[in-house]
C-alpha positions as CSV (number, residue, x, y, z in Angstrom):
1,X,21.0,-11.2,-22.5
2,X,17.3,-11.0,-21.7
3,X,16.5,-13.7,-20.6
4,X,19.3,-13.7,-17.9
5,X,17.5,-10.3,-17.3
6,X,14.3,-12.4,-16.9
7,X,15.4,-15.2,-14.9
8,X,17.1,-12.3,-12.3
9,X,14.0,-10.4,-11.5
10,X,12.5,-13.9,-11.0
11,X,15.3,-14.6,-9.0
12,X,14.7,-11.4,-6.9
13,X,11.2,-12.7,-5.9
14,X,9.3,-10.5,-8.6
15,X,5.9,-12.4,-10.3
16,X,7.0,-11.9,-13.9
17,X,5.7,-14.0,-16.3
18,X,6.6,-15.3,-19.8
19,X,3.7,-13.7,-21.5
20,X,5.3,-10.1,-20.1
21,X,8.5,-10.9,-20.9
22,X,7.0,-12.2,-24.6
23,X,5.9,-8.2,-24.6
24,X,8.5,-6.7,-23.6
25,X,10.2,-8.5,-26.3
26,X,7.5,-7.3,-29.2
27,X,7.9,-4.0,-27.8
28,X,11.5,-3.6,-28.5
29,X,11.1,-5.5,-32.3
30,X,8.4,-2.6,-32.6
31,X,11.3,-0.1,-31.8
32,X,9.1,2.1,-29.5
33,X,12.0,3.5,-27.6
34,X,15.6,4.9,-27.9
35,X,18.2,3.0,-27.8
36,X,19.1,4.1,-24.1
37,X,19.5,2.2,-20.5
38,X,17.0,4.6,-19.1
39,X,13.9,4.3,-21.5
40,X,14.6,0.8,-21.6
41,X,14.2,0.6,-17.6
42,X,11.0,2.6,-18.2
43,X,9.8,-0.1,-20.6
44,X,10.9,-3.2,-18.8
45,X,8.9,-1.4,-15.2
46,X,5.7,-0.9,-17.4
47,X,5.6,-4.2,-18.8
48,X,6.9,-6.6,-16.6
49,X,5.8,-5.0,-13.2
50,X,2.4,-4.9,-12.7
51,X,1.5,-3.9,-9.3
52,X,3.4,-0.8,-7.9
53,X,4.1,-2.4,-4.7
54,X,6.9,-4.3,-6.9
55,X,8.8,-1.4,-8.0
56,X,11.3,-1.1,-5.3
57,X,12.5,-4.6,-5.6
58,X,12.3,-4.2,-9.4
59,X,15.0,-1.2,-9.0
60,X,17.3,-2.8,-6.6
61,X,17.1,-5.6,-9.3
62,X,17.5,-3.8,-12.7
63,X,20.5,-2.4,-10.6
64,X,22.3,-4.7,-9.8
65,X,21.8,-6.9,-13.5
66,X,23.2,-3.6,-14.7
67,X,25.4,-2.7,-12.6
68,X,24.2,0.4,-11.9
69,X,22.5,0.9,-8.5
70,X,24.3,-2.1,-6.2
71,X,27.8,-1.5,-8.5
72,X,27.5,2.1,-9.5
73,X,30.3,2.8,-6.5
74,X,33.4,0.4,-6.7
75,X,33.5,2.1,-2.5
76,X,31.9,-0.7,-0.5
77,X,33.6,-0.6,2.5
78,X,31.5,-3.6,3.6
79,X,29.1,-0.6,4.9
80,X,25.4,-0.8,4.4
81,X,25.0,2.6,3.2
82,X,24.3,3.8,-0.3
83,X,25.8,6.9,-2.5
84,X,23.2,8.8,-3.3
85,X,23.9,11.6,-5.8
86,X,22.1,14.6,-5.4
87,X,21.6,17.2,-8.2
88,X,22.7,20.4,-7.9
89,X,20.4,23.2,-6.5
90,X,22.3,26.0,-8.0
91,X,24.8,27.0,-10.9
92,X,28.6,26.6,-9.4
93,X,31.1,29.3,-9.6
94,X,34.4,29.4,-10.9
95,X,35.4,29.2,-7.3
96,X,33.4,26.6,-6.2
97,X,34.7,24.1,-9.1
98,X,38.5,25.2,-8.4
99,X,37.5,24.2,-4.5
100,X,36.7,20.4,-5.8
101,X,39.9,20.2,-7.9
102,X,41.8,21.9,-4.8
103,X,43.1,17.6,-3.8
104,X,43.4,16.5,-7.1
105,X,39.2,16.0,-8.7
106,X,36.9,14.1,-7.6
107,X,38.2,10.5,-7.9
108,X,41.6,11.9,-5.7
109,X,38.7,12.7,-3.0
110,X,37.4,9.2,-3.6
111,X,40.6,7.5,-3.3
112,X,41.4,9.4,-0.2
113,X,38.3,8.0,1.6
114,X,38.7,4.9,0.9
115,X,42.3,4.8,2.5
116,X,40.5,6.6,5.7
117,X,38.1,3.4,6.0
118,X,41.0,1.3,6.3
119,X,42.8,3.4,8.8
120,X,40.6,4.5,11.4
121,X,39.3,2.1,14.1
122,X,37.1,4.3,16.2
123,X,34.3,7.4,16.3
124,X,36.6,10.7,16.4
125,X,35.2,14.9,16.8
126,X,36.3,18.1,15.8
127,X,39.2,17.1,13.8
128,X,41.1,17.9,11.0
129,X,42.0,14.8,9.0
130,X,39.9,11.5,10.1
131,X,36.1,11.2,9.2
132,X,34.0,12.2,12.1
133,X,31.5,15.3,13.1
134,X,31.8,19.2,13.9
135,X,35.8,19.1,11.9
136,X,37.4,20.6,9.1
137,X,38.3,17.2,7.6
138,X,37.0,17.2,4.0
139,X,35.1,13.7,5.3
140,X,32.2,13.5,8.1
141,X,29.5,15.5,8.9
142,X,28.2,19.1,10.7
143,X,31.4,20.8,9.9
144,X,33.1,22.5,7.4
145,X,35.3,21.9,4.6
146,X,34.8,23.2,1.1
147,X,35.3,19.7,-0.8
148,X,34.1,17.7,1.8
149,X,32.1,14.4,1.5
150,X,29.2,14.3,3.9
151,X,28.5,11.0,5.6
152,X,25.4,10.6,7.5
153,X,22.9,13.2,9.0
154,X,21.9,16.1,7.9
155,X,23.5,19.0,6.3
156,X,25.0,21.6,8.8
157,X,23.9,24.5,5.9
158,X,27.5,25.0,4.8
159,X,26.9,23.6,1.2
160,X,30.5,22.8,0.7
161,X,29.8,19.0,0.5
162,X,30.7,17.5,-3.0
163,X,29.1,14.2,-2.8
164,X,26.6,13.0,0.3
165,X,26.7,9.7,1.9
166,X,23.2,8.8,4.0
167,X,21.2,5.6,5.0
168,X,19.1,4.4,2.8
169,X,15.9,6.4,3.4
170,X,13.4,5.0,0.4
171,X,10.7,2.6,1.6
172,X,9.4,-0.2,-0.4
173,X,6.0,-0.1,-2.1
174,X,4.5,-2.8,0.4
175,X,0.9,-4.1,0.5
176,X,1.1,-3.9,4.5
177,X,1.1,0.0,4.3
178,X,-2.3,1.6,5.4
179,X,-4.5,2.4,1.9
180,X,-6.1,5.5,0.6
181,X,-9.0,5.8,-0.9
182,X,-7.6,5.3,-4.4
183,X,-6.3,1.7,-3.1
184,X,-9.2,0.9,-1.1
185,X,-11.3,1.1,-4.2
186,X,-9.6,-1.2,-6.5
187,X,-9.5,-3.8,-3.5
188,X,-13.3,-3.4,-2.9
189,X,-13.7,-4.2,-6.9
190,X,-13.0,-8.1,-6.4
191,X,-16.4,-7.8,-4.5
192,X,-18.3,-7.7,-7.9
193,X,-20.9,-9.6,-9.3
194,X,-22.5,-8.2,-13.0
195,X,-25.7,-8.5,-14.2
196,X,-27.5,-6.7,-17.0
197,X,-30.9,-5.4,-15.6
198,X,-33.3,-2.6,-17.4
199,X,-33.6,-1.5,-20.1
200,X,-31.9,-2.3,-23.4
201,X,-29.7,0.9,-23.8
202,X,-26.3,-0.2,-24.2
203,X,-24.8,-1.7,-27.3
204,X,-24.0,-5.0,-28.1
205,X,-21.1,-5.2,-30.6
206,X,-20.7,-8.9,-31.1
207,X,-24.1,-9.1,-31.8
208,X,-25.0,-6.2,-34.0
209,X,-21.8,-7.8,-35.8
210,X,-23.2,-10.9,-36.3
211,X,-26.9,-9.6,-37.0
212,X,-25.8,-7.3,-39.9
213,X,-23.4,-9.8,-41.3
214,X,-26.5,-12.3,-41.3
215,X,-28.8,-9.5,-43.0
216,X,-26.4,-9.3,-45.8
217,X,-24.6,-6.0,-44.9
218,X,-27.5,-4.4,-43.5
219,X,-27.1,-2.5,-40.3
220,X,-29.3,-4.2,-37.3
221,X,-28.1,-2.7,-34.4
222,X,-28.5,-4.8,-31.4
223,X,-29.0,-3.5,-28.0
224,X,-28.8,-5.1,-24.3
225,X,-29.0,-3.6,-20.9
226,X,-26.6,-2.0,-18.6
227,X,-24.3,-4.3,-16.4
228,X,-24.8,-3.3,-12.7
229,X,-23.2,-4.6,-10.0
230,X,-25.5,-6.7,-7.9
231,X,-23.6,-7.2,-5.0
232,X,-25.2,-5.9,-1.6
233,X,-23.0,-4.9,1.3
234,X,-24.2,-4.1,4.5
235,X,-21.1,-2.4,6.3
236,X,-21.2,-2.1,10.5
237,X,-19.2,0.9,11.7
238,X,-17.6,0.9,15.4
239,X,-17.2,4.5,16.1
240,X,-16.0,6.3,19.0
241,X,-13.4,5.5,21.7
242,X,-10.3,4.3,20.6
243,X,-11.5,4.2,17.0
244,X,-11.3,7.7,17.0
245,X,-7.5,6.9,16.4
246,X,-8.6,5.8,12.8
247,X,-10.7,7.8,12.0
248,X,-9.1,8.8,8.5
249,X,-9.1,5.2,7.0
250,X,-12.1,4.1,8.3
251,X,-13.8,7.5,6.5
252,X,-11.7,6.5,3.3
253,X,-12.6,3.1,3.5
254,X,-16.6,4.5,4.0
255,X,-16.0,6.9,1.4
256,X,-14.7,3.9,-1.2
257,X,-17.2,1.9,-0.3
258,X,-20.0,4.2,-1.4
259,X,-18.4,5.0,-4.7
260,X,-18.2,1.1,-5.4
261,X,-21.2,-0.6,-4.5
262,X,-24.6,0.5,-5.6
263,X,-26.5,-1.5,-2.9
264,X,-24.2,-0.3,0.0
265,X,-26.1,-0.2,3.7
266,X,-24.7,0.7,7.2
267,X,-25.2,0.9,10.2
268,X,-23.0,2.2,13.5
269,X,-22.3,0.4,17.0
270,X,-19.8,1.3,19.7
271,X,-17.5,-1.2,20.5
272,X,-19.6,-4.8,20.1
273,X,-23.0,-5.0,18.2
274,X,-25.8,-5.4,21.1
275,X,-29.4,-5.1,20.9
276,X,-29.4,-2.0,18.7
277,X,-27.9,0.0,15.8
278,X,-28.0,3.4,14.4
279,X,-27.3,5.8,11.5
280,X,-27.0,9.4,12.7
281,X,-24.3,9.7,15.7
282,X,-26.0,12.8,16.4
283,X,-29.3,11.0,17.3
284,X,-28.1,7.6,18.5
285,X,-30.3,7.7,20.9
286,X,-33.3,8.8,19.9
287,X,-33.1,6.6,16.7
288,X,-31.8,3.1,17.0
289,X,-32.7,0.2,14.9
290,X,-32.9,-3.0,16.9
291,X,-30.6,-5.4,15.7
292,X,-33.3,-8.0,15.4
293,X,-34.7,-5.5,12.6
294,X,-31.3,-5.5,10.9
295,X,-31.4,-9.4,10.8
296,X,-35.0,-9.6,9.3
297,X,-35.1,-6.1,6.9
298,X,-31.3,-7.5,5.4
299,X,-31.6,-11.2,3.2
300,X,-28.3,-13.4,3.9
301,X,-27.3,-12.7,0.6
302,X,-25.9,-9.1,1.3
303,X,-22.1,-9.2,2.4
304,X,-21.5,-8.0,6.0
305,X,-18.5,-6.2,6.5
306,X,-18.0,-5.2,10.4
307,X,-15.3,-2.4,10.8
308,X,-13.7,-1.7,14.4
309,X,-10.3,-2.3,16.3
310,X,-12.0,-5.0,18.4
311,X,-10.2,-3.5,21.4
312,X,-12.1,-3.3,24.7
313,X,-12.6,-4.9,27.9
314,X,-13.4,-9.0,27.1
315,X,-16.4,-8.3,29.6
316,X,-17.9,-6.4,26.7
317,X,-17.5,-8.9,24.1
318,X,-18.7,-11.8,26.3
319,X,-20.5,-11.2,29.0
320,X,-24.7,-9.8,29.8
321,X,-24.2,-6.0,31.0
322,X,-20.6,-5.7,29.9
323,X,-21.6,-2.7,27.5
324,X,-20.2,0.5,28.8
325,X,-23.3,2.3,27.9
326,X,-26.1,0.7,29.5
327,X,-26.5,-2.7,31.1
328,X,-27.6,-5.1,27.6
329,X,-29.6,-8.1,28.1
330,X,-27.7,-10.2,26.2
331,X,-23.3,-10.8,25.4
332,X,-22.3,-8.8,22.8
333,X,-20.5,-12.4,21.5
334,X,-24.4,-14.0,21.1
335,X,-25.1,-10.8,18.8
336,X,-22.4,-11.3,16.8
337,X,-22.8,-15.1,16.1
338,X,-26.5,-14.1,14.7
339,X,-25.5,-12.1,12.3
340,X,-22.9,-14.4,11.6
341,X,-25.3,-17.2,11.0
342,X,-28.2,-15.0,9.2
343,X,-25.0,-13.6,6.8
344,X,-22.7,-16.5,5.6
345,X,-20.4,-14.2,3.5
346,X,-18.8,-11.8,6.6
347,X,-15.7,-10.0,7.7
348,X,-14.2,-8.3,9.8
349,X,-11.9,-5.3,9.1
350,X,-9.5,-4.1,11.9
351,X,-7.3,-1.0,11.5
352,X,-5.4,-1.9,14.7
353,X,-1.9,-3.7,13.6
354,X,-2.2,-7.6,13.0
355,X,0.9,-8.3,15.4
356,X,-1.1,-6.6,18.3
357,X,-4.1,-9.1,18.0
358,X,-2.4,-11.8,20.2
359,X,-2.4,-9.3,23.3
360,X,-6.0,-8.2,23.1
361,X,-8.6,-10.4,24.7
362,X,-11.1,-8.8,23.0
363,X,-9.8,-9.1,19.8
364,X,-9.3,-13.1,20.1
365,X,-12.7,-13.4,21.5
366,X,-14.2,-11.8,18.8
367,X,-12.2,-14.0,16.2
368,X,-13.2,-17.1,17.5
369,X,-16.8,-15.7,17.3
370,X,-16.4,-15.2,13.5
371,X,-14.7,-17.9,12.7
372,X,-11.3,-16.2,12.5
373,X,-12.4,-14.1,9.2
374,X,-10.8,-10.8,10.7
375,X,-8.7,-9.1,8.3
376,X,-5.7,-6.0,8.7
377,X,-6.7,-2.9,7.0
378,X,-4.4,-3.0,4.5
379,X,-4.6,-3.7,1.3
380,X,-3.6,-6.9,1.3
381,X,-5.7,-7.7,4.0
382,X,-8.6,-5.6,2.1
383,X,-8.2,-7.9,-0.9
384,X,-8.0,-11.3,0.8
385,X,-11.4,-10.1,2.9
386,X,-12.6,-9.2,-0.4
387,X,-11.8,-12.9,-2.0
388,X,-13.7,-14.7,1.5
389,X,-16.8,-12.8,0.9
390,X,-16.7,-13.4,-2.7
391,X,-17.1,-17.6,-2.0
C-alpha cells in the first residue's frame, strides 16, 4: 500500500525521493509511532517532506490517498467549496443538542441539503425554506435558525449553526511569498565558502582517532582551526523614495545579512549608484565615499549584492544629470557597468513584484546593464541569486 502512497505524492508534484521513502519505511519497522492515521501523517510530513513550502500540497495529497480531506464529505455538489469542521468553543446544553436532533440528527440535516442543491436554480433572501441569506431556513447565511448549516461569509453571532460551509481560506506554503528574516538567512547560507584560519583550537575527531589508534591506545588529541566563512559581500542599499514601501524586508534582509557573513560591507545610494556612496543617511552629505574609492578599497572577489526597486525615471538610469539630487557628470548606467566589471560575481535584489518589471523602463534598463542577474525578493529568488554569485 505504500508505495501506491509513494508513487501519489509523486504524482501530486511533491520531490520525494526513494531514500525518504526507504526511511519512512525503517521508521515504521522501528515501531516509533501508534498505530494511528494521524501519527502516521505526522511521520510521513517529517520524513518525506522536506521543505515547508510542500506541506499544503502534501495535505491535499495524504487526503485524498486516504480519503479523508478530498472524500471526507460524500456532499460534492460539483461546488468548489470545502467542509470545514470547526471545534466547539463551548460545552453544549441539553437544549442545544435536542435543537440538532429537532429534523432527525445530523445526517437528516445533511440529506436535506443535498436535495436543496438539486432543487434550487437561483440566489433567494429572507426565506424560510431554500438556502440563501438574512432567513430562518436551517441552510444559508446571516440569519437565524437553531440547527442551521452556514454556507459562506461570516457568522451573523447567532451561534446556532451546526456545521459551516466557507471557501477555502488556507494558502499554500509558496517560495514566491516575501521572506523573514528566519528565511532570508538560510537562503543567504548557499553563499558560503569554509576555510580553517587561526589558531588550532577546535578538535579534530577523525584525526585524534587515527593518532591514538596509531599510538597503541594512547590519547593524542589532535587539534585544527576554526572553519570561518571567507566569503566577502559588499551589499549597495537604495534607500528612500519609493523604497520606503519596503522598508521592512530590505531591514530583514540587512539584518540577515549581518548575522551571516563575517566580512559583510555596505554602502547606500538613492535610486542609481553615481559618483558617490555613503553610510550614515543622517550625514549623506557631509560624508560620501566616491564610488571610484569603493571600486579600488573593494578586490573583485567580494560579492556585490545591489538592493533597490529599480523604479525611477529611465533619465536617471541612462542619461548625464538625470539624478534627481544634483546634476551627475556621468549616467548612472556607466556606474553601474563598472562595478559590474571590477565585481564578476553580482546581483541584483528587487522587492518590487517580478510581473511589474516589464512596465518599468528603469527596471529593464538596469537589467540589460547587469546582464539580466536581477532577482525577486523572495526566497526563491534569494536562493537562485545566491547560486549565481556562488559560480
Amino acid at each position: 500500500m505504500l508505495i501506491d502512497f509513494f508513487y501519489s505524492l509523486r504524482a501530486a508534484k511533491l520531490p520525494v525521493s526513494v531514500k525518504e521513502y526507504l526511511t519512512l519505511l525503517e521508521a515504521l519497522k522501528a515501531n516509533v509511532i501508534a498505530p494511528s492515521l494521524d501519527e502516521f501523517y505526522y511521520l510521513a510530513r517529517i520524513t518525506l517532506v522536506k521543505d515547508e513550502q510542500y506541506f499544503d500540497k502534501f495535505d491535499q495529497a495524504f487526503g485524498a490517498y486516504f480519503n479523508g480531506v478530498a472524500q471526507a464529505s460524500e456532499l460534492a455538489f460539483d461546488v468548489p467549496l470545502d467542509w470545514l469542521k470547526k471545534k466547539l468553543q463551548r460545552d453544549l446544553s441539553p437544549e442545544e443538542k435536542a435543537q440538532i436532533e429537532a429534523m432527525g440528527g445530523l445526517d437528516k440535516l445533511m440529506e436535506r441539503l443535498k436535495e436543496l442543491f438539486d432543487e434550487q436554480k437561483e440566489r433567494h433572501e429572507g426565506g424560510s425554506k431554500w438556502i440563501g441569506t438574512g432567513g430562518t431556513s436551517p441552510f444559508g447565511n446571516g440569519g437565524y435558525n437553531p440547527e442551521g448549516v452556514r454556507i459562506g461569509g461570516d457568522a451573523a453571532g447567532n451561534r446556532t449553526a451546526v456545521k459551516v460551509w466557507e471557501a477555502r481560506a488556507y494558502r499554500d506554503y509558496d517560495d514566491q511569498v516575501e521572506i523573514g528574516t528566519r528565511n532570508i538567512k538560510v537562503a543567504l547560507r548557499r553563499l558560503r565558502r569554509f576555510a580553517r584560519e587561526g589558531a588550532a583550537e577546535e578538535l579534530d575527531l577523525p584525526d585524534t582517532i587515527r593518532s591514538t589508534a596509531a599510538n597503541a591506545g594512547w590519547l593524542d588529541l589532535k587539534m585544527v582551526p576554526e572553519r570561518h566563512n571567507k566569503v566577502k559581500v559588499l551589499m549597495l542599499l537604495d534607500v528612500g523614495g519609493s523604497m520606503d514601501d519596503h522598508i521592512k524586508r530590505t531591514e530583514e534582509l540587512f539584518s540577515a545579512a549581518k548575522a551571516e557573513f563575517k566580512h559583510l560591507e555596505f554602502y547606500y545610494f538613492h535610486n542609481c549608484v553615481y559618483d558617490f556612496l555613503w553610510k550614515n543617511n543622517r550625514r549623506r552629505h557631509a560624508e560620501r565615499m566616491p564610488t571610484w574609492d569603493v571600486l579600488h578599497k573593494f578586490t573583485p572577489d567580494y560579492k556585490l549584492i545591489f538592493v533597490g526597486d529599480a523604479t525611477m525615471s529611465p533619465y536617471e538610469v541612462l542619461q548625464p544629470g538625470g539624478s534627481v539630487e544634483y546634476n551627475n557628470a556621468e549616467a548612472g548606467a556607466v556606474w553601474l557597468r563598472r562595478l559590474a566589471d571590477h565585481f564578476p560575481h553580482h546581483a541584483w535584489l528587487n522587492p518590487e513584484p517580478e510581473g511589474l518589471w516589464a512596465y518599468r523602463q528603469s527596471v529593464s534598463a538596469i537589467r540589460e546593464v547587469l546582464g539580466h542577474r536581477m532577482y525577486p525578493l523572495t526566497l526563491a529568488g534569494l536562493e537562485t541569486a545566491m547560486r549565481t554569485l556562488s559560480k
